[in-house]
C-alpha positions in Angstrom: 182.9 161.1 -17.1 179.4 162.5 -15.8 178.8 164.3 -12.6 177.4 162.4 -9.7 174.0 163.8 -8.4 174.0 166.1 -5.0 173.5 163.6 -2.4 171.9 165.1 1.0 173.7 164.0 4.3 171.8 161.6 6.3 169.1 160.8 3.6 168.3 158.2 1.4 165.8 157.0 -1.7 163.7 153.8 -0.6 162.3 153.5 -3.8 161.0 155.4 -6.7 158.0 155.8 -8.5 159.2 156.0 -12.4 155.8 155.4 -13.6 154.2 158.3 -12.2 157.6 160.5 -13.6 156.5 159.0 -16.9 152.4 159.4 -16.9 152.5 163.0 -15.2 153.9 166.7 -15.2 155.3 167.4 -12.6 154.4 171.0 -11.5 155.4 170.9 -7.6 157.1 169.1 -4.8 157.1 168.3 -1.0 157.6 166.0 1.5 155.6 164.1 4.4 155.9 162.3 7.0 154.3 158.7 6.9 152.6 157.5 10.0 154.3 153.7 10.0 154.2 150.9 12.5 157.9 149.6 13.6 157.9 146.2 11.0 157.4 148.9 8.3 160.2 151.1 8.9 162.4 148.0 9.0 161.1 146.6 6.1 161.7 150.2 4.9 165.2 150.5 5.8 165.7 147.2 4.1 164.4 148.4 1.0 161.3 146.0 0.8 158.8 148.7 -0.7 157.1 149.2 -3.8 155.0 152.8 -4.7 154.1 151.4 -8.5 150.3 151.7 -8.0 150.7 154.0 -4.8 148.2 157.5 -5.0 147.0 159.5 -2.7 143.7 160.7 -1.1 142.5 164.2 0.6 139.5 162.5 2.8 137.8 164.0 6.0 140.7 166.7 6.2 143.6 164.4 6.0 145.5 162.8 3.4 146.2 159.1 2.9 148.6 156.7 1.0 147.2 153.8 -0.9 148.3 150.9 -2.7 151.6 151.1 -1.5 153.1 147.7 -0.5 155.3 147.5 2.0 156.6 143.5 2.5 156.9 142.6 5.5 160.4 140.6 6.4 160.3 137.1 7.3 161.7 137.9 10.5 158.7 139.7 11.5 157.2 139.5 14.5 154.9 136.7 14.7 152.0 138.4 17.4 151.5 141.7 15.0 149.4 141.0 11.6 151.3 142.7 8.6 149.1 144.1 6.1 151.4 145.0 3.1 148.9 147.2 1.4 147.6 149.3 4.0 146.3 152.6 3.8 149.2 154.6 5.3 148.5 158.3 6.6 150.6 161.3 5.4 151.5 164.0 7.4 151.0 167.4 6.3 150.5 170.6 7.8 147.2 172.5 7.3 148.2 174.9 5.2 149.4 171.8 2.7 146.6 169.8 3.0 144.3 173.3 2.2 146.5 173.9 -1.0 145.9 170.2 -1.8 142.2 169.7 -1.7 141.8 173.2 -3.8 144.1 172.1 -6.4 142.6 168.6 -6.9 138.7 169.7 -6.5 139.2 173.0 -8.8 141.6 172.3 -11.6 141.9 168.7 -11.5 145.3 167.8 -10.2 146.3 163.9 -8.9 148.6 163.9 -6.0 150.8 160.9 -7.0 153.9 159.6 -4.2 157.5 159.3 -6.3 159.8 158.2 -3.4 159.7 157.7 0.5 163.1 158.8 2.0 165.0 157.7 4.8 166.2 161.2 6.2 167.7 161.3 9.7 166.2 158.2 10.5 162.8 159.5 10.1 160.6 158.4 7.1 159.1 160.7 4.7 157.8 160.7 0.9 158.4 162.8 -1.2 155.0 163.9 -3.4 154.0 165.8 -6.3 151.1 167.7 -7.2 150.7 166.8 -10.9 148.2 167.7 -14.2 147.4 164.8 -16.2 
């Protein structure tokens, strides 16, 4: 019979990038926060996202999310205009974001999105700093 993974308490996978697990190494980890508007996180919580073709960019000092689609759920309000693949901010600390841009200008890296996570009913995503 095999083992069961560790499960955190109070967290939660959305959905997962296998693609990226496939097309990159994956030398490190961490997670940020995603700055969402409320239909997302539902949509979120219901499991309505899809990080296939997400990636992320280091711009003006911040990072971003794009090509991530988020559907929005039919029960949507009807005075807010859903964008499904809009660019999604990440939030890192400085220190992060510094690591980041020298690692993708000097040796190349791609930072890539594998999951967002539903942890204490905040959102975050979990990325990885990868050589191709």
């Amino acid at each position: 019979m095999t083992k069961k993974k560790a499960h955190k308490p109070g967290s939660a996978t959305i959905a997962l990038n296998k693609r990226a697990r496939h097309e990159y190494f994956i030398e490190e980890e961490f997670e940020a926060g995603l700055a969402l508007q409320g239909w997302e996180v539902k949509s979120l919580r219901a499991g309505k996202a899809n990080i296939s073709d997400s990636y992320v960019l280091l711009r003006d000092g911040e990072a971003f999310l794009f090509g991530a689609n988020i559907t929005p759920m039919a029960v949507a309000s009807t005075h807010v205009v859903c964008d499904p693949t809009r660019t999604r901010k990440l939030l890192l600390n400085q220190r992060e974001l510094d690591s980041l841009y020298g690692r993708v200008n000097r040796e190349g890296y791609t930072v890539v999105a594998l999951s967002p996570v539903l942890e204490k009913c905040l959102v975050q995503s979990e990325n990885r700093r990868r050589q191709r």
